[in-house]
N, C-alpha and C positions, 0 to 999 in steps of 0.2 A: 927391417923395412923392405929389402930387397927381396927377401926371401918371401914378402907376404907377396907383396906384386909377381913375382914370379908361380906362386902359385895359383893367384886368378887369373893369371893369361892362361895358365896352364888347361884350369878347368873352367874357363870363363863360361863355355857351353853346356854345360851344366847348372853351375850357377844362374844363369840367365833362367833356366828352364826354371828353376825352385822358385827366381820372385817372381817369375811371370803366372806359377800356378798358383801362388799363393794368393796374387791380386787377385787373381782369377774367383779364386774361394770365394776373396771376400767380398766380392762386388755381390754371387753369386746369391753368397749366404745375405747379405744387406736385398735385396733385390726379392727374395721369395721367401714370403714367412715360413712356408713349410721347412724350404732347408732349413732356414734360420733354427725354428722350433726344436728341429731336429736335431741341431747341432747344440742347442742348449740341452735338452736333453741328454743326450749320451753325454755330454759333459758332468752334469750333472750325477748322473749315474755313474759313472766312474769314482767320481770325487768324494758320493756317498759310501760306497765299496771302500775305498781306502782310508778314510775316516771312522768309518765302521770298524774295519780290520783294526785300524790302531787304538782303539778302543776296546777291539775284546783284548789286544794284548796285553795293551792298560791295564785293564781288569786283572786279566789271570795272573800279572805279577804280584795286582796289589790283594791278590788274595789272604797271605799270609799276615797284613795288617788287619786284616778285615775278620779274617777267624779269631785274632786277640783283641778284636772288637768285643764280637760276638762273646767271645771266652769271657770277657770283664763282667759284661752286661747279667750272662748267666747264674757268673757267679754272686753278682749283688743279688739278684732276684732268687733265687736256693739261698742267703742266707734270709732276706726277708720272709721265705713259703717254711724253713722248718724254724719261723722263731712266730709265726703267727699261731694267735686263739682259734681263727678261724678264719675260713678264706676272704670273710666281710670286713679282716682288719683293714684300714687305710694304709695307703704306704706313705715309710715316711716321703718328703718335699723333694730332697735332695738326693734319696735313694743312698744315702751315707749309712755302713754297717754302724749299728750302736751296739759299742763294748759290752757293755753290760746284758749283751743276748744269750743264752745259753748256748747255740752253736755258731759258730763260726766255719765260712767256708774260702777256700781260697783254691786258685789254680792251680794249674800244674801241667807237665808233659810228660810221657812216657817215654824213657829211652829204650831200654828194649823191656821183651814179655816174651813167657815161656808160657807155653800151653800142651806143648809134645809128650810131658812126663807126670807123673804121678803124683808127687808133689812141686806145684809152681810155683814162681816169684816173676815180681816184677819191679823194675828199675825206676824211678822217679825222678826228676827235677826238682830241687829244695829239699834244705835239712834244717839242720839247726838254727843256723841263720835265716832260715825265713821261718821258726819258732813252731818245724814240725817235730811232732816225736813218734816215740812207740804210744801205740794202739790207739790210733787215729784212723777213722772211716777213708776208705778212699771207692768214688764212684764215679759213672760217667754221665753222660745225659742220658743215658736208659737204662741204669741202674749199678748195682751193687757191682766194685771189682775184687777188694780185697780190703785188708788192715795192714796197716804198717809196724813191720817188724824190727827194724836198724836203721838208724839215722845217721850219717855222717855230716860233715857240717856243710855241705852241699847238694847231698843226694839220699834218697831215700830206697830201704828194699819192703816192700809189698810181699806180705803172702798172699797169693791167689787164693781167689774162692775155687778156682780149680785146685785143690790143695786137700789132701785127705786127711788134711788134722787142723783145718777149717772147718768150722762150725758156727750157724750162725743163726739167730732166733729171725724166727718169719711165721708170715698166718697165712688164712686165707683171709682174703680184704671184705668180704659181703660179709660174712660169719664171727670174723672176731676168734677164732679156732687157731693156734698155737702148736708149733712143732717145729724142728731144729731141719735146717737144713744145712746139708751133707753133701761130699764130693767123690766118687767108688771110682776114679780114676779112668775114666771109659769115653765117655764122650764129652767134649769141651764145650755140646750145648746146651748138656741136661743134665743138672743136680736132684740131689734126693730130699724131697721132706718128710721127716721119719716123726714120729711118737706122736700125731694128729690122730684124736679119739674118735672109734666109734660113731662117736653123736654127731660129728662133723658133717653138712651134706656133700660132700664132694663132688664135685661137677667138670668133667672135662673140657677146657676153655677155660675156666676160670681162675683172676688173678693171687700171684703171692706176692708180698709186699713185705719189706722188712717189722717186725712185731714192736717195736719200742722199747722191747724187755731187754734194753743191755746198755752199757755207760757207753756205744761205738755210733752205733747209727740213730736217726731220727726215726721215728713212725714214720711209716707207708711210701716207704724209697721201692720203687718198683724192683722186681725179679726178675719173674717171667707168667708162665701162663702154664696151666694142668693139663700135662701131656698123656700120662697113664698114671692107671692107681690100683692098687689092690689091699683091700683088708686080712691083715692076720688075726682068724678068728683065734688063736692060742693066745696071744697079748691081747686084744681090743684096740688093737691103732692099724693106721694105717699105713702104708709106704707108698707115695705119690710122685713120679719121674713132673720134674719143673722143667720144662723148656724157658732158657735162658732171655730175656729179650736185648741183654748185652750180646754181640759177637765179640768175646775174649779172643779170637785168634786176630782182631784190628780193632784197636783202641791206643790211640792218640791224644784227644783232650782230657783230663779226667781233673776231680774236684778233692780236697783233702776237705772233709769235716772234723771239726774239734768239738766234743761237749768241753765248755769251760768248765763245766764243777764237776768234769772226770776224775781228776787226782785228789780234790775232797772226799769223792766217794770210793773209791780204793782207797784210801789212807783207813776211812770207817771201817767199809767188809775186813781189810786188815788189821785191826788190832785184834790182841789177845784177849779171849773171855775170861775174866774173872774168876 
């Protein structure tokens, strides 16, 4: 206590001077709307600014809940878009995947991904335990990444479609035209669609889309788009550079597809002729 009173005598001139401006303010401000105004104001504006601020912080923390928002959402909706007749089907009530769909899609994350070399892989989130296996689609929200080649009971490895013993059936989407796309190890944004006939119209800008012709992917999972093309009059097909519409050198979210009656129909193509 001595110490407090020893310090306002100290600076008692001082003090004096704070509450006597202070009165001063407030008579000042109560007395003329304009300061008044003014001082609500910039108050005002201050308090928006730091509200504000704390709010985009907010936000940018709570971002990473909000991508496995988004990540849930997607993935219910892609199993509901490759299990419909047509885009007029209704969805169901609940947006609940039904068992009984031919594909099943579920999430995932990429731990890491090669794209530097010749033949690539990629590292996944979930194995066994969450009932992925070998030769299961894997894509992103803009298309095709790879299949899955080894499963352990946590983690999955991905061959890249950057991957030059990756092969994978695709068309062009207007046409209905059919041909195998391929990876010549060169550029991680342009693969090749190889054995497209002749009769084909081919048009620069126009999309490729996965073909449905295989037990991995659904019909008309996007690719990319027709970069350059040229016909081999010796065969009668064509050879057409796909600009990618994935960027494989950054993918992060990505989708495992299952056809459920995959291992049915391998067991069939596999047995022995008679």
């Amino acid at each position: 206590m001595q110490q407090i009173l020893l310090f306002l005598i100290k600076n008692k001139t001082g003090l004096v001077f704070i509450v006597l401006m202070t009165v001063a303010l407030g008579l000042t401000f109560n007395a003329h709307t304009y300061h008044n105004s003014k001082f609500i104001s910039s108050a005002n504006f201050i308090t928006g600014n730091v509200l504000g601020t704390s709010e985009s912080v907010s936000q940018y923390f709570d971002l990473k809940t909000q991508n496995e928002i988004l990540s849930e959402e997607n993935k219910t909706l892609r199993n509901i878009l490759y299990n419909s007749k047509s885009v007029q089907d209704s969805l169901p009530n609940d947006l609940e995947f039904i068992e009984d769909s031919l594909y099943r899609v579920q999430k995932s994350t990429v731990i890491s991904n090669n794209y530097d070399k010749i033949d690539n892989f990629l590292l996944i989130e979930g194995g066994l335990k969450d009932s992925i296996k070998q030769d299961l689609g894997v894509i992103s929200s803009k298309g095709v990444v790879g299949i899955i080649q080894d499963v352990s009971q946590n983690f999955s490895r991905v061959i890249s479609i950057l991957n030059t013993n990756t092969s994978i059936n695709a068309k062009l989407k207007k046409t209905f035209h059919f041909g195998t796309l391929t990876w010549d190890g060169k550029d991680p944004n342009v693969m090749k669609l190889v054995d497209v006939p002749r009769s084909a119209p081919v048009k620069k800008g126009d999309t490729i889309s996965t073909g449905g012709r295989s037990l991995v992917f659904p019909e008309n999972i996007p690719i990319g788009i027709i970069d350059e093309f040229e016909l081999d009059e010796n065969v009668g097909y064509y050879s057409i550079s796909v600009r990618l519409f994935n960027d494989m050198t950054n993918l992060k979210h990505i989708y495992v597809i299952e056809n459920t009656k995959q291992d049915e129909a391998f067991e069939l193509l596999n047995q022995e002729q008679p």
